[in-house]
BAFI-3210 file (N, C-alpha, C; in Angstrom, 3 decimals, decimal comma, padded with zeros to 6 digits):
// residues 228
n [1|2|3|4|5|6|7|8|9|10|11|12|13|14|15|16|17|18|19|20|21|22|23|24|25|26|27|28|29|30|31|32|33|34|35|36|37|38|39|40|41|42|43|44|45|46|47|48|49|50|51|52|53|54|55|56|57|58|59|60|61|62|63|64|65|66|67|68|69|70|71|72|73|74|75|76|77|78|79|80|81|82|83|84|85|86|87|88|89|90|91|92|93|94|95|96|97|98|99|100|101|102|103|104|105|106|107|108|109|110|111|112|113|114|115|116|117|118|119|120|121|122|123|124|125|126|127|128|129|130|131|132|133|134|135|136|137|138|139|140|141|142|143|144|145|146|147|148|149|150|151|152|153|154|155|156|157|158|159|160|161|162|163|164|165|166|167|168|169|170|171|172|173|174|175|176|177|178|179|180|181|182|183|184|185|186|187|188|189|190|191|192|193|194|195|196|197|198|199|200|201|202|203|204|205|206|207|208|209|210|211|212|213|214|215|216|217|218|219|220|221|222|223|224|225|226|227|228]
n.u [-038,407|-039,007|-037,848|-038,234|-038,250|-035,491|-033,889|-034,386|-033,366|-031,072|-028,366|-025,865|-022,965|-021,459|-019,152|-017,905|-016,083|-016,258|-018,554|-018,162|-016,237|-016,507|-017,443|-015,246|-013,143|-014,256|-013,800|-011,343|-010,408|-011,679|-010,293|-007,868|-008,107|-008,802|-006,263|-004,370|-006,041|-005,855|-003,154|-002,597|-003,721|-002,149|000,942|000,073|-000,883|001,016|003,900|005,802|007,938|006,813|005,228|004,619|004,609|003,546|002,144|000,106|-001,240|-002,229|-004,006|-005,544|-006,877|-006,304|-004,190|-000,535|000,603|-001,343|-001,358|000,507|-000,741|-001,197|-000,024|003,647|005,476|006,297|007,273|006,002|003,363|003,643|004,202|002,079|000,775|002,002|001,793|-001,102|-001,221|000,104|-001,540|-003,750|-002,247|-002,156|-005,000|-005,677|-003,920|-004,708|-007,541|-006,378|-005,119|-006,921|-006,971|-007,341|-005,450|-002,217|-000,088|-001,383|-002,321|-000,007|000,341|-001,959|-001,556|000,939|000,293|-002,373|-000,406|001,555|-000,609|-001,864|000,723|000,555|-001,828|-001,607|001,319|002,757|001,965|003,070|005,942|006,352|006,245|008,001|010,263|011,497|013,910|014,203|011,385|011,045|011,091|008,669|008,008|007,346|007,130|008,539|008,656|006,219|002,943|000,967|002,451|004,292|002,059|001,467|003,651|003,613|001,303|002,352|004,440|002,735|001,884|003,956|004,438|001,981|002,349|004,614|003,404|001,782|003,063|004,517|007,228|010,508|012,489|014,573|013,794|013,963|011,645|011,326|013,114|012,575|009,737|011,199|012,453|010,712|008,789|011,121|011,300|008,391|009,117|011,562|010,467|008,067|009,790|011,408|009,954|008,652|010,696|012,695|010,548|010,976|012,546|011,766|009,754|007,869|004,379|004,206|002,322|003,513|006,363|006,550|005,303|007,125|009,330|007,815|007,727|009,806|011,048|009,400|009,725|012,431|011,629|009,594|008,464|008,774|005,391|003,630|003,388|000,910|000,278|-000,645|001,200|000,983|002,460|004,759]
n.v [-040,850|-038,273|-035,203|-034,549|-037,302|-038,334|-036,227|-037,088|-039,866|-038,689|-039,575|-038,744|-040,120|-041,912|-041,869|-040,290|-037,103|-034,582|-032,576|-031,771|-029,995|-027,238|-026,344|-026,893|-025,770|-023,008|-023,233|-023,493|-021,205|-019,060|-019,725|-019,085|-016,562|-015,872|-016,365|-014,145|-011,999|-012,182|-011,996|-009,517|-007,921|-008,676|-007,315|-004,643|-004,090|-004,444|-004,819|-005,887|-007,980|-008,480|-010,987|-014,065|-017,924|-019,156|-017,625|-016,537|-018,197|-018,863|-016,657|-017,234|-019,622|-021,929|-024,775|-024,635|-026,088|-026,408|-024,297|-024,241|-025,666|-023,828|-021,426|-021,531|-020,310|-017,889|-015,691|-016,393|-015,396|-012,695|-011,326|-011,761|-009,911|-007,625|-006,998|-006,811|-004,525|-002,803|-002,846|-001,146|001,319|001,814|002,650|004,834|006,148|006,530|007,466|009,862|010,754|011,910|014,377|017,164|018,927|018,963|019,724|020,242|017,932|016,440|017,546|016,239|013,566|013,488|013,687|011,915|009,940|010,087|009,949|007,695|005,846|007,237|006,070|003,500|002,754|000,492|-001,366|000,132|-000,191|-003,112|-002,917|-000,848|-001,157|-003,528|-005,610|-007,910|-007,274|-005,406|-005,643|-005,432|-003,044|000,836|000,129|-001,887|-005,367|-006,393|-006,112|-003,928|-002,060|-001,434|-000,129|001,864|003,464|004,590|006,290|008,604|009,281|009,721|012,375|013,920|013,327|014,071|016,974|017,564|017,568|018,981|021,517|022,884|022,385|022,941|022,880|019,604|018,294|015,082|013,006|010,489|010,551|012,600|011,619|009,304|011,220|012,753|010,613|009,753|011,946|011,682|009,201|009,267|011,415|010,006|007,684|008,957|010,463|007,736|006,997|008,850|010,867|012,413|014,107|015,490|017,473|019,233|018,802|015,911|016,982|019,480|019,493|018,429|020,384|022,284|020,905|019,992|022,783|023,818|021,919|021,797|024,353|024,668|022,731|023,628|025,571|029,075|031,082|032,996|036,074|037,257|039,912|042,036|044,828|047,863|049,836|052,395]
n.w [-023,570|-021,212|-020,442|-017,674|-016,556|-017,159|-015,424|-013,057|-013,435|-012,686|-010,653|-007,750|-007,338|-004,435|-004,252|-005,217|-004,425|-004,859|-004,569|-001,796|-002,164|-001,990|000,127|001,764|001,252|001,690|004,508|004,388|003,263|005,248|007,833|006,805|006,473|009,364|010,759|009,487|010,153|013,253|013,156|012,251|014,083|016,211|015,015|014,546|017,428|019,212|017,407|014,990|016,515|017,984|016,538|016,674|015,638|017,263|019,201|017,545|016,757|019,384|019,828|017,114|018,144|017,454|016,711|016,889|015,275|013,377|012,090|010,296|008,264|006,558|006,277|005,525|007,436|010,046|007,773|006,153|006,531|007,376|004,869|003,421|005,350|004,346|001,942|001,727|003,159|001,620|-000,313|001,021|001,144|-001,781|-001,980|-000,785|-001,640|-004,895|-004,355|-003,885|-005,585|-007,699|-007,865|-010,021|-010,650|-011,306|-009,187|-006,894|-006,909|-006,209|-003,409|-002,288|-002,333|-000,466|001,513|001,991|001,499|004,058|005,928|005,682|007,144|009,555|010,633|010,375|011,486|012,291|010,139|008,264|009,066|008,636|005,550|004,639|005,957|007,572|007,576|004,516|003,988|002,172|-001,056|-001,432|-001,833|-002,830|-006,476|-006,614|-006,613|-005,731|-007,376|-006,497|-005,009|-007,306|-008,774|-007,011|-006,949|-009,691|-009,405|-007,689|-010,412|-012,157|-011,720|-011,771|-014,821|-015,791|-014,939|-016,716|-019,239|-019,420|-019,683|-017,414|-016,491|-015,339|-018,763|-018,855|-017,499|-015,159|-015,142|-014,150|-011,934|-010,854|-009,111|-007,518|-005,725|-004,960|-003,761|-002,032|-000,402|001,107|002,107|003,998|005,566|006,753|008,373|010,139|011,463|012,834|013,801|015,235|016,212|018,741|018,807|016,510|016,031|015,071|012,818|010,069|008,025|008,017|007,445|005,087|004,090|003,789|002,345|000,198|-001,327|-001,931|-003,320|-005,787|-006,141|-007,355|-009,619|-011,186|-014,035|-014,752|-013,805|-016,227|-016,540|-018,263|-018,376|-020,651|-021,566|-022,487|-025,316|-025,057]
ca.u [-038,238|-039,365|-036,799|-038,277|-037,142|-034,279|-033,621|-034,524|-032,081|-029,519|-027,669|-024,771|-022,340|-020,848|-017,447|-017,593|-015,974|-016,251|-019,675|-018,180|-014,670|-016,723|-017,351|-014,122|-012,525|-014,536|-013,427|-009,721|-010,382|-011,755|-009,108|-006,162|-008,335|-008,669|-005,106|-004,257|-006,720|-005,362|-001,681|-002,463|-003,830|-000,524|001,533|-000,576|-000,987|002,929|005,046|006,318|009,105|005,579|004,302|005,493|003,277|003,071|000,812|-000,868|-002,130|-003,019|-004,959|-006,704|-008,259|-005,387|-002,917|000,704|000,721|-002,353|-000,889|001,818|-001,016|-002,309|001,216|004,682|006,267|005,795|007,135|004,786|002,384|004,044|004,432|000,372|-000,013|002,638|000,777|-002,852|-000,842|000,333|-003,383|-004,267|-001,760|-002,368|-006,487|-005,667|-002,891|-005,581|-008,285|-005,493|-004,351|-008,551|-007,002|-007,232|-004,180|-001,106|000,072|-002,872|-002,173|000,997|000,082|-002,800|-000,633|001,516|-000,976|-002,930|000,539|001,939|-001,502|-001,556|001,745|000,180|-003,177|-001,097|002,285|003,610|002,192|004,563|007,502|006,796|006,190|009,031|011,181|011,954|014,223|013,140|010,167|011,268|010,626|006,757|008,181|006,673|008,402|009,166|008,146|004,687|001,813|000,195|003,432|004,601|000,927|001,288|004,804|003,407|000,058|003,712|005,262|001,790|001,616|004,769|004,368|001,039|003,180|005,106|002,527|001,258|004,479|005,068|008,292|011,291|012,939|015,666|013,821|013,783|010,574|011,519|013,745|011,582|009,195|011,731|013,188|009,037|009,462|012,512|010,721|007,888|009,534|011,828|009,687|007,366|010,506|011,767|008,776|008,176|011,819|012,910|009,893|010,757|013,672|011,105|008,755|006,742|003,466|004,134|002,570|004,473|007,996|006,561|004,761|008,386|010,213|007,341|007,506|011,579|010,860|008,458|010,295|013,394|011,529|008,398|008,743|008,263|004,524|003,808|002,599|-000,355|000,212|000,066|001,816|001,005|003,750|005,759]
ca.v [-040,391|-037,118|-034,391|-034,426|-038,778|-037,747|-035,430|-038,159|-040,457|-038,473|-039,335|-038,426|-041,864|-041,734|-042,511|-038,779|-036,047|-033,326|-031,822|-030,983|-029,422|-025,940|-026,049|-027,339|-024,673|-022,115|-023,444|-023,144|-019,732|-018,066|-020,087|-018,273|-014,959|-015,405|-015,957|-012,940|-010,992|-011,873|-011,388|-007,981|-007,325|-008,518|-006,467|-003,432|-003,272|-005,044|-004,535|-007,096|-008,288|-009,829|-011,581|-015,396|-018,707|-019,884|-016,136|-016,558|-019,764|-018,750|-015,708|-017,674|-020,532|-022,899|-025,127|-024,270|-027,442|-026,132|-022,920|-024,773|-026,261|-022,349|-020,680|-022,197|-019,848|-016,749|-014,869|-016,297|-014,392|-011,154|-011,167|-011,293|-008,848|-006,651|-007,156|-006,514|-002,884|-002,156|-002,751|-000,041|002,369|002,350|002,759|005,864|007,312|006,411|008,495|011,698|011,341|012,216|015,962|017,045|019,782|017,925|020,251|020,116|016,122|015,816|017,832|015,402|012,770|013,307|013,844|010,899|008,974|010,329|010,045|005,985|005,941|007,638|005,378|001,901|003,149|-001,163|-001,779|000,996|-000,380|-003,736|-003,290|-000,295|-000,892|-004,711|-006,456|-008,934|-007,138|-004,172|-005,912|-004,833|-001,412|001,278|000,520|-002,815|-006,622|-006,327|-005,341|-002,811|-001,138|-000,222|000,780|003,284|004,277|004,922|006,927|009,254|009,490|010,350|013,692|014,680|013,174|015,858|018,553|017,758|017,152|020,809|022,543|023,087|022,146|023,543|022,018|018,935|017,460|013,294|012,478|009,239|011,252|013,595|010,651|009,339|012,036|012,856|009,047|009,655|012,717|011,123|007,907|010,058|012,028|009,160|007,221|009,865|010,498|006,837|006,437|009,841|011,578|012,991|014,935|015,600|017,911|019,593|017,538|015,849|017,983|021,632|019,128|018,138|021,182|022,863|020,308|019,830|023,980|023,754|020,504|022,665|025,321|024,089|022,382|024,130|027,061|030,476|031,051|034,275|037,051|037,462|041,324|043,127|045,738|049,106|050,394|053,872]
ca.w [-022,171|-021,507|-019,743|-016,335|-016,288|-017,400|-014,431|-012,297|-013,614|-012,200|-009,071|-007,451|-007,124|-003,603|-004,102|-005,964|-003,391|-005,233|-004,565|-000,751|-002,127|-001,689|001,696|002,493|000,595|001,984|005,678|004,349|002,807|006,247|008,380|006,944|007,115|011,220|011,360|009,193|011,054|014,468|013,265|012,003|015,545|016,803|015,005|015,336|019,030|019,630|016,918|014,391|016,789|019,172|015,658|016,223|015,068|018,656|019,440|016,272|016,998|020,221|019,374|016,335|018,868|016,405|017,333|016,279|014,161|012,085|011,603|009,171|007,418|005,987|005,788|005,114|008,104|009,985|007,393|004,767|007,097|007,112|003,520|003,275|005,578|003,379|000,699|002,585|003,878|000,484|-001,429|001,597|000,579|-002,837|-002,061|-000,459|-002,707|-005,808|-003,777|-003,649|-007,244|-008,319|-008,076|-011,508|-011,299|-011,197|-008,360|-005,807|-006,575|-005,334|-001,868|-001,861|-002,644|000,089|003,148|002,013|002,090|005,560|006,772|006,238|007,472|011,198|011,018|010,399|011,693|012,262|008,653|007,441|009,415|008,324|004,381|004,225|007,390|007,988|006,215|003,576|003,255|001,165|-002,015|-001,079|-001,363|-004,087|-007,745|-006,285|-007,320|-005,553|-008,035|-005,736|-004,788|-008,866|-009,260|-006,017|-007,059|-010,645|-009,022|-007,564|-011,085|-013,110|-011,479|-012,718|-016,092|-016,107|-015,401|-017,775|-020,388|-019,627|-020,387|-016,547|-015,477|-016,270|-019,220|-019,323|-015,709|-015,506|-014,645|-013,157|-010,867|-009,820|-008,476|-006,572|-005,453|-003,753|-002,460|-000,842|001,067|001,483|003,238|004,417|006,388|007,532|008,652|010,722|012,837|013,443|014,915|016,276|016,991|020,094|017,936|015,198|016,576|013,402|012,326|009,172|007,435|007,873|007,340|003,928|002,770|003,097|001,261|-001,460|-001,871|-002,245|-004,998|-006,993|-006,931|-008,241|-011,410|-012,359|-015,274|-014,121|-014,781|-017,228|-015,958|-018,234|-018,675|-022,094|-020,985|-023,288|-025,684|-024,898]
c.u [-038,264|-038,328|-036,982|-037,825|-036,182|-033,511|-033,811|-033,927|-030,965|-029,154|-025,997|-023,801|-021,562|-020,039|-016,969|-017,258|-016,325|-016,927|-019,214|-017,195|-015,231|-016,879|-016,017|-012,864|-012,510|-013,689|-012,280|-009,506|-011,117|-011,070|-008,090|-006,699|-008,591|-007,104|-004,493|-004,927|-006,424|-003,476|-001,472|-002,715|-002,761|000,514|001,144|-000,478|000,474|003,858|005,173|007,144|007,682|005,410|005,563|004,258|002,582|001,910|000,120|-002,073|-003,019|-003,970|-005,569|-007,304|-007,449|-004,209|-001,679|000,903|-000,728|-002,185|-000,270|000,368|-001,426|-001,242|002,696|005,417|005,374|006,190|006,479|003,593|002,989|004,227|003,195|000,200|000,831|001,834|-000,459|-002,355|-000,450|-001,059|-004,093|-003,787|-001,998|-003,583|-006,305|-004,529|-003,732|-007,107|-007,513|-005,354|-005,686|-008,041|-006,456|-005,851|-002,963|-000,220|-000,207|-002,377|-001,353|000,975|-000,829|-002,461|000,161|000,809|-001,169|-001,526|001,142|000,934|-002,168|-000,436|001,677|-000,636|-002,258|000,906|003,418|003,192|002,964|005,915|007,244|006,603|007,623|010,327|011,753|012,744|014,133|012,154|010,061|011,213|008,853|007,084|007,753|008,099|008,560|008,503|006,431|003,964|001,620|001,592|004,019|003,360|000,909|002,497|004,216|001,984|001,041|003,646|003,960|001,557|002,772|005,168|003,305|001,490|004,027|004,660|002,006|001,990|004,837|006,281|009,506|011,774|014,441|015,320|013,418|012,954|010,474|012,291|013,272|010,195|009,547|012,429|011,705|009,029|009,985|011,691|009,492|008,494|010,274|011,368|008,792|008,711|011,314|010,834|008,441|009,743|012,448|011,774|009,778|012,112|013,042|009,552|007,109|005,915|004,106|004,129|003,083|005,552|007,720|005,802|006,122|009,072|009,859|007,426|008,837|011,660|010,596|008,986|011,865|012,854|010,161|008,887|008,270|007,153|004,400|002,843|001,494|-000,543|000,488|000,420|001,556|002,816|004,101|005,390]
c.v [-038,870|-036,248|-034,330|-036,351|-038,586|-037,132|-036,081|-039,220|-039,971|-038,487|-038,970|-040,274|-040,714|-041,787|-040,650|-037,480|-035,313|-031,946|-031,008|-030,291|-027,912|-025,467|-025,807|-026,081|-023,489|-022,055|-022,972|-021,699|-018,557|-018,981|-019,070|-016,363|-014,652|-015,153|-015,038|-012,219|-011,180|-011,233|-009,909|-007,541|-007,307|-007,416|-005,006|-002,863|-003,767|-005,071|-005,830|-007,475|-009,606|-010,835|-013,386|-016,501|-019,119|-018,462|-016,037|-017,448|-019,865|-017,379|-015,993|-018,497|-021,555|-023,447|-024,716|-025,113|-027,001|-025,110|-023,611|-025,321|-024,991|-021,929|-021,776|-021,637|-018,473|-015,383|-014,742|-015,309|-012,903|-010,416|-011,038|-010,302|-007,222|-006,174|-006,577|-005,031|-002,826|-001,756|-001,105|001,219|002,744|002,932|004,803|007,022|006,948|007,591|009,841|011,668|011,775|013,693|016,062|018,393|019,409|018,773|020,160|018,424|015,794|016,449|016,674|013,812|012,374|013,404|012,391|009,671|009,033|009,965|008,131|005,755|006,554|006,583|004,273|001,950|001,424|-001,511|-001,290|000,206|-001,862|-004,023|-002,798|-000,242|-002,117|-005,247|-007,500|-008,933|-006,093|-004,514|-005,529|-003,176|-001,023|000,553|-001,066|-004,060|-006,814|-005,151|-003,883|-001,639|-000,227|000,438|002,287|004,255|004,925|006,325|008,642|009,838|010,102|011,566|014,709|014,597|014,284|016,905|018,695|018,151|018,561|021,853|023,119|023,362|022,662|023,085|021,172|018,024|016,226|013,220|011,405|009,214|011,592|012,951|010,090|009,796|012,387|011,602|009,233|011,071|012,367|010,147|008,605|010,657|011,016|008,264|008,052|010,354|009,749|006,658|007,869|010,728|012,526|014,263|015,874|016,217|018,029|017,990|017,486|016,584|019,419|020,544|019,029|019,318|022,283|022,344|020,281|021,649|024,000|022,359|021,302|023,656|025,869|023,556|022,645|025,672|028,118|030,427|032,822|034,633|037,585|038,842|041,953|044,460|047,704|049,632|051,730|054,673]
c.w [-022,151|-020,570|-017,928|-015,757|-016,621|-016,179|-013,187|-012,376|-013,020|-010,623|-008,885|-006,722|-005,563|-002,965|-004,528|-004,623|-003,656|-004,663|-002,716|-000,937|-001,316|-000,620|002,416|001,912|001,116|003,615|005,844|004,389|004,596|007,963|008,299|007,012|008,396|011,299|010,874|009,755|012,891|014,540|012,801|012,922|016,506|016,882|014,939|016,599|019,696|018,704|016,111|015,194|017,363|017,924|015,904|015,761|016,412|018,906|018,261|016,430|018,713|020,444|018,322|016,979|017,899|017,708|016,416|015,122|012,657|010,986|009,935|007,856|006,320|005,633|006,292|006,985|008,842|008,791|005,681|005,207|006,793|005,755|003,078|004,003|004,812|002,402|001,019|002,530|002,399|-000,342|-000,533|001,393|-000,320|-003,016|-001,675|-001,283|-003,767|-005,478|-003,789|-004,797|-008,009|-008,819|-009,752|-011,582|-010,037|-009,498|-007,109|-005,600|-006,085|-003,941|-001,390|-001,612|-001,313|001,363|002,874|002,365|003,988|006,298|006,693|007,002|009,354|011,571|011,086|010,553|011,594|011,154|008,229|007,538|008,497|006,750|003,960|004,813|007,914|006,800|005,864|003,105|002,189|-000,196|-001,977|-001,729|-003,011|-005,237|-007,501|-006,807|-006,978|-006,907|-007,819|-005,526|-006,525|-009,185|-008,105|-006,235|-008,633|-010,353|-008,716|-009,039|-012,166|-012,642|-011,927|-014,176|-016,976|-015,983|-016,963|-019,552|-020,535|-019,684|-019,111|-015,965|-016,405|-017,820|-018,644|-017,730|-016,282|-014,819|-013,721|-012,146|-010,179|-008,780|-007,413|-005,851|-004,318|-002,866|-001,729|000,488|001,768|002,878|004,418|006,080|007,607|008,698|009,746|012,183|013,206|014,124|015,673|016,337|018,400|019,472|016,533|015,132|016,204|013,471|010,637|008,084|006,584|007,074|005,800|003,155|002,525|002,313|000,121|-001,855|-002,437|-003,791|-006,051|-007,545|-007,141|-009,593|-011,820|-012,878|-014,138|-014,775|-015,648|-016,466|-016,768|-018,713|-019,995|-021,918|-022,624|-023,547|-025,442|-025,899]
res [x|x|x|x|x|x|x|x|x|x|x|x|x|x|x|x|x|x|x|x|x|x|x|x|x|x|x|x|x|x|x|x|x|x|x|x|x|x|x|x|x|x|x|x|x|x|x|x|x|x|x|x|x|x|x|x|x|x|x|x|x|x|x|x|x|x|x|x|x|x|x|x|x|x|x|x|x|x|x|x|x|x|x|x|x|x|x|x|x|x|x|x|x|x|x|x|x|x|x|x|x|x|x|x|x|x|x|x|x|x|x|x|x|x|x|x|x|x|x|x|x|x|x|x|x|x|x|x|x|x|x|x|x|x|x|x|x|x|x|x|x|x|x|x|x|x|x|x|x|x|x|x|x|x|x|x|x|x|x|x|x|x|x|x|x|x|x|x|x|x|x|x|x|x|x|x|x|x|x|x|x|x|x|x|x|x|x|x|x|x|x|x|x|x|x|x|x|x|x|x|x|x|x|x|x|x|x|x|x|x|x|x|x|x|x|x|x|x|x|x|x|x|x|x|x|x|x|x]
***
């Protein structure tokens, strides 16, 4: 029997499901991405308080009952879109840390953070600002978040590495010690803003100048000065 009877011998028995799992998979797989993509529109343009399953389900074209079949709860949802807003933070604090002097990186560092933190102001609140979701938070059990808190702590590990900083500073301090002004800062202008005039910006390029210069070395002046 030559290979092309062979290849003609073969059928598919029709008791066998299998061959449609992929479809049916695929159906599942851009299901739960409408209703993540309408509940991120939720809490975007209304706030996590609007995000319930009943407005989910009626901004995916779902019934409430289907919802359950994709996520456990609403705050299995909110926990994906934590997750979704964290992968975005880190994209953009990975784009600022490119600066090759450790210095420059943490200004860049901190724009690029404050400046997700303006564009997706209800992702902020609800990865760093709701509670139950603060395990999302940098350093924290999410992936993406120790890789964005670590993206933080490698700019002062390069100072360090280049004989920068003063001596006897904790590196893993001084990380979260930029965190804390970071959040800080962002956290501040999303709830008193009207008390909190300054852009971003100015508030953090005074605090990061007062950081720096508390723990970087004096640099040398460079001068061979002629002897007497």
């Amino acid at each position: 029997m030559n290979i092309v009877h062979k290849l003609n011998d073969v059928h598919v028995n029709p008791g066998d499901h299998r061959l449609p799992s992929a479809p049916r998979t695929r159906r599942k797989e851009d299901a739960r991405a409408r209703i993540l993509e309408e509940a991120r529109r939720i809490v975007l343009e209304n706030g996590f308080e609007a995000l319930t399953m009943r407005r989910i389900a009626e901004a995916a074209g779902y019934s409430a009952a289907a919802l359950y079949l994709h996520f456990e709860n609403r705050d299995a949802i909110a926990r994906e879109l934590g997750e979704s807003g964290m992968q975005g933070l880190l994209a953009a604090l990975t784009e600022a840390a490119a600066a090759e002097d450790p210095v420059e990186r943490l200004r860049a560092l901190a724009l690029a953070y404050v400046g997700f933190a303006r564009i997706e102001p209800e992702t902020y609140r609800l990865i760093f600002m709701e509670p139950g979701f603060a395990a999302s938070a940098l350093g924290g059990k999410d992936e993406a978040g120790a890789a964005a808190f670590q993206l933080l702590a490698g700019a002062f590990e390069a100072l360090g590495n280049a004989g920068r900083l003063r001596p006897g500073q904790d590196l893993g301090g001084l990380a979260l010690t930029f965190w804390i002004l970071l959040h800080g800062t962002v956290s501040l202008k999303l709830t008193c803003s009207a008390f909190l005039s300054p852009p971003e910006e100015d508030l953090l390029a005074t605090a990061l100048d007062s950081l720096l210069n508390g723990i970087l070395a004096p640099e040398p002046t460079g001068l061979n000065l002629p002897e007497r």
